[in-house]
C-alpha positions in Angstrom: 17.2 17.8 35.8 17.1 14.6 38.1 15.6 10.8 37.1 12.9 11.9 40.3 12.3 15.7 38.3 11.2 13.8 35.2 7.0 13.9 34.6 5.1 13.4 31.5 3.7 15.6 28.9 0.6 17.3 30.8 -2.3 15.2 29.0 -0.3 12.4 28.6 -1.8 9.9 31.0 -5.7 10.0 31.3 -7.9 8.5 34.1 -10.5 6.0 32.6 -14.3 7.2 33.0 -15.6 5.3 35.6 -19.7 5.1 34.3 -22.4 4.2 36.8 -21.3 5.8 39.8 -24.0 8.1 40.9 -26.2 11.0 39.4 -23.5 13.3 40.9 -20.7 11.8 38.2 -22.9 12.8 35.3 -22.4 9.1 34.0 -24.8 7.2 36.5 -27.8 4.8 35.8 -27.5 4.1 32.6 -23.6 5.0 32.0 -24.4 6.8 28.6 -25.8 3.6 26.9 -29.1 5.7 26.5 -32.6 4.0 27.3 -32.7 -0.5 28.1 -32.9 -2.8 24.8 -30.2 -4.2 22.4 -27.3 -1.2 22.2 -27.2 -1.1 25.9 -26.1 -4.5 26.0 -22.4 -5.0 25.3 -21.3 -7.2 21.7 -23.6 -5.2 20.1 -22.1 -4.4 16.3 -25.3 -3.0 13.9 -22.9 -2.6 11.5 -24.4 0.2 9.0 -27.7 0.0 10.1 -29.3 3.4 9.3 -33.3 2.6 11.4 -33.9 1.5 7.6 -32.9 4.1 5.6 -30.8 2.8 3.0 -27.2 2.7 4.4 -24.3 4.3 3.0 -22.4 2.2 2.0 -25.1 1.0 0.0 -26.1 4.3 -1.1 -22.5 5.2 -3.0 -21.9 3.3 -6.5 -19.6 0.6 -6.9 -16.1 1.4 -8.9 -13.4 -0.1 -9.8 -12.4 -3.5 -8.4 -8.9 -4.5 -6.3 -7.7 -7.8 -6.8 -6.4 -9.9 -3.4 -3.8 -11.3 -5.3 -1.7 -7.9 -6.8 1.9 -8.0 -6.1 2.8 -5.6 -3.7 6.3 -3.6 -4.3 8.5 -1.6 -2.2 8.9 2.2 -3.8 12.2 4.0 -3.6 13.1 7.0 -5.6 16.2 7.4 -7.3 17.3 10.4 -4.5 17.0 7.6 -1.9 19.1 5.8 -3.5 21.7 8.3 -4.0 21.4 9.1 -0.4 22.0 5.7 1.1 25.4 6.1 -1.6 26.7 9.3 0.1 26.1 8.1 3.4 27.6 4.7 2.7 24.7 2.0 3.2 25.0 1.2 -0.4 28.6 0.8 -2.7 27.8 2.3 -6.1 30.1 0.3 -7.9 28.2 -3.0 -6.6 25.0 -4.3 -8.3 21.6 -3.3 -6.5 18.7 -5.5 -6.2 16.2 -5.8 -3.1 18.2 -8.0 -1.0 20.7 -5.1 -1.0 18.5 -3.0 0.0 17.2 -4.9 2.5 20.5 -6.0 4.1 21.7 -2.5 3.9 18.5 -1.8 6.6 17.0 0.8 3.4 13.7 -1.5 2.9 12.3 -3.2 5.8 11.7 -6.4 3.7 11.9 -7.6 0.3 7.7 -8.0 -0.7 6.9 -8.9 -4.3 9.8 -6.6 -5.6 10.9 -3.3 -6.1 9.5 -0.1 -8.5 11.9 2.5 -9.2 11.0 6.1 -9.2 12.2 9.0 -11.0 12.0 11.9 -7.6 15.5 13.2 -6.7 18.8 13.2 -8.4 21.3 10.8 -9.0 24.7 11.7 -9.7 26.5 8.1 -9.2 27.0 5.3 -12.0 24.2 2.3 -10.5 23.8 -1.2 -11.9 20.5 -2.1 -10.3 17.7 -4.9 -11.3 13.9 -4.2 -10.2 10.8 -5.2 -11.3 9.6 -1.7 -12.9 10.8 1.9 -13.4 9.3 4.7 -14.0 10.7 6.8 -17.6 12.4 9.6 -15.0 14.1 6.6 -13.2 15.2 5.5 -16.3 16.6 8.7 -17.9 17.9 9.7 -14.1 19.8 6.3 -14.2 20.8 6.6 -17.5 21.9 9.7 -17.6 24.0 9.3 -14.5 25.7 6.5 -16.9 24.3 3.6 -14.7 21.8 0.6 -15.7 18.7 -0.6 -15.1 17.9 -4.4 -15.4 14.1 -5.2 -15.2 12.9 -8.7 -14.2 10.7 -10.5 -16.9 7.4 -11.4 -15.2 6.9 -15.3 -15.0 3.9 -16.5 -17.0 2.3 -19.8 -16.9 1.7 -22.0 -19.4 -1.9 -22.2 -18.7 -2.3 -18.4 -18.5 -0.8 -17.8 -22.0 -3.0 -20.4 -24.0 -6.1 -18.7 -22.2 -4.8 -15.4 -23.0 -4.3 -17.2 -26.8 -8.0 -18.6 -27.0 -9.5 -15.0 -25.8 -7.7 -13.5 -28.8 -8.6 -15.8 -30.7 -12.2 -15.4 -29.8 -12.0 -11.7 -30.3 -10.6 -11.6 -33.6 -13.8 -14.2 -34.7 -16.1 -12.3 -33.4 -14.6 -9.3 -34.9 -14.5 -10.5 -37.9 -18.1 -11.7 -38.3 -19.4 -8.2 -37.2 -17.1 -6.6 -39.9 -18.5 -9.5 -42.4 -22.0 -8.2 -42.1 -22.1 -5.7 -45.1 -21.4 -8.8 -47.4 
């Protein structure tokens, strides 16, 4: 084989359609816009528009609700771990946390954190602090004589006398609904 020998994957490179050239192309007059009016102008977007039937996205029901302000958290299993041991990334005899992992190239960057999961097996004695971990992480660590340090979440002040004054409204409203016998 020769630098001059060396062609792409057949299918690799495509020729753009060139539209409106001619009846003969199959593409001509209108270039498969269809008939004149608003879609066969261009910056057209009629985003879910059904011709008035009631859209899909309409049509499914609402569940659930995703928050823009979760924590995201890198995931690595305990069998990734023991991995990046055996093939020397990571010194087992060091403490683990995400910057570790991170310098040692195993997670591309640090996020909110880092969950520990339970897939795989661990055979090496690990000292590592995350956020959360999973019970099989935890007996897999555990078992393999290592540690697991998890980091307290930080709550406001504000947030825990809101929390307070919510139970406390609970329990008073609790209270006068069991009261109503008397």
């Amino acid at each position: 084989m020769r630098l001059n020998e060396i062609k792409d994957n057949p299918g690799a490179r495509k020729m753009r359609v060139r539209v409106g050239r001619g009846i003969g192309s199959g593409l001509g007059k209108q270039a498969g816009r269809g008939g004149k009016g608003q879609t066969a102008r261009s910056g057209v977007a009629i985003g879910g528009f059904e011709g008035g039937q009631m859209p899909l996205h309409r049509r499914l029901p609402k569940r659930g609700f995703n928050s823009l302000f979760r924590d995201k958290f890198n995931e690595i299993n305990v069998g990734a771990l023991q991995a990046a041991i055996d093939s020397g990334r990571l010194e087992a005899g060091k403490p683990i946390d995400v910057a570790g992992l991170v310098a040692a190239g195993i997670l591309r960057r640090p996020k909110d954190g880092l969950r520990l999961l339970g897939e795989g097996e661990l055979k090496a004695k690990v000292a590592i602090t995350v956020n959360h971990a999973s019970a099989t992480a935890r007996a897999a660590v555990e078992k393999a004589g290592g540690s697991i340090m998890l980091i307290e979440k930080k709550i406001l002040e504000a947030d825990e006398v809101k929390r307070k004054k919510t139970a406390a409204k609970k329990a008073k409203t609790g209270k006068k609904k069991s009261g109503d016998a008397d």
